[in-house]
C-alpha positions, 0 to 999 in steps of 0.5 A: 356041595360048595356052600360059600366061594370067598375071592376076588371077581376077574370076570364080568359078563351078563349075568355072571362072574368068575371069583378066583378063589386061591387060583381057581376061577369059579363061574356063578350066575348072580341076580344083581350083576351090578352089585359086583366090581371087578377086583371087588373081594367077595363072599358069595353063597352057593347052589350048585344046580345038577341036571343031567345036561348041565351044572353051574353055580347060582351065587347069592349076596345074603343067605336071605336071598339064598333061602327065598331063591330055595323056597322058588324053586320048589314050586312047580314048573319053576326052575333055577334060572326062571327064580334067579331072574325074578330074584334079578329084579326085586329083593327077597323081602319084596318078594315075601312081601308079595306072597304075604299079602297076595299079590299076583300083580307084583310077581307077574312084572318079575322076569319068567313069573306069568299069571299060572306061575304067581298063583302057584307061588303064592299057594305053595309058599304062603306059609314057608316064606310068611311065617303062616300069615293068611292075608285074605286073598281077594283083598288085590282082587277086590281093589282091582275091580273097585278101580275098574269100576272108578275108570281106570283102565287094566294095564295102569291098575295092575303096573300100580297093584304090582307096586303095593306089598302091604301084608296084612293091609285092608282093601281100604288101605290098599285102595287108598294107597293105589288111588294115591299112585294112580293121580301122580 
């Protein structure tokens, strides 16, 4: 098992690098494509994805992001490339943020993440990512149908609900700070 590749980045693609280490160009498949330069020194840790059709290496800039990509791909019907790319759009605290206070809105806007796939990653990864934190899982819901009751339509509650990661926070907070986004 690879666990880290030290070297340089020679190649750029969508989202891809090759990283010469000592002569040997490795192609990794990263979430944040833009954080890399070609020529830049790097250290980048590794999981090396083996599948009976295939095997590549997924690169990662910080051992958090590593963990919290470890932890999306044991939830059921998510796979390396699917975490990878909801990863590719937010950063892992966002992320436990998201499961923390349960946020469905939030991880439904992340690449690859539908409706099924954020429900099931907060029910799978609730206490792995959170420390065992419960925060009362109606508390979006209930925010959600209050806003619909005050006229505001279904698409603009859940792009401003996908915005608010406040674990621990009331409904009042919450409904107060989604009051505040939505009359920008």
């Amino acid at each position: 098992m690879i666990y880290f590749l030290k070297g340089k980045v020679t190649l750029k693609d969508k989202d891809t690098l090759v990283i010469d280490v000592r002569d040997v160009g490795y192609q990794v498949l990263v979430s944040h494509i833009d954080e890399y330069n070609i020529g830049d020194e790097v250290l980048i840790y590794t999981y090396n994805v083996v599948r009976e059709d295939e095997q590549y290496l997924v690169g990662f800039s910080s051992l958090e992001e590593k963990s919290v990509f470890l932890s999306l791909i044991k939830v059921k019907g998510l796979g390396p490339k699917s975490a990878i790319g909801a990863l590719s759009s937010t950063s892992p605290q966002e992320v436990i943020n998201a499961i923390a206070s349960n946020n469905v809105a939030y991880l439904k806007k992340l690449p690859g993440i539908g409706a099924k796939a954020a429900a099931q990653i907060i029910l799978d990864l609730k206490g792995e990512l959170t420390g065992g934190s419960k925060g009362d899982p109606t508390v979006y819901d209930e925010v959600y149908e209050a806003l619909k009751g005050l006229g505001f339509k279904g698409a603009a509650i859940d792009r401003v609900l996908a915005t608010i990661n406040e674990p621990g926070a009331s409904s009042e907070d919450i409904l107060r700070i989604a009051l505040n986004k939505l009359r920008k």
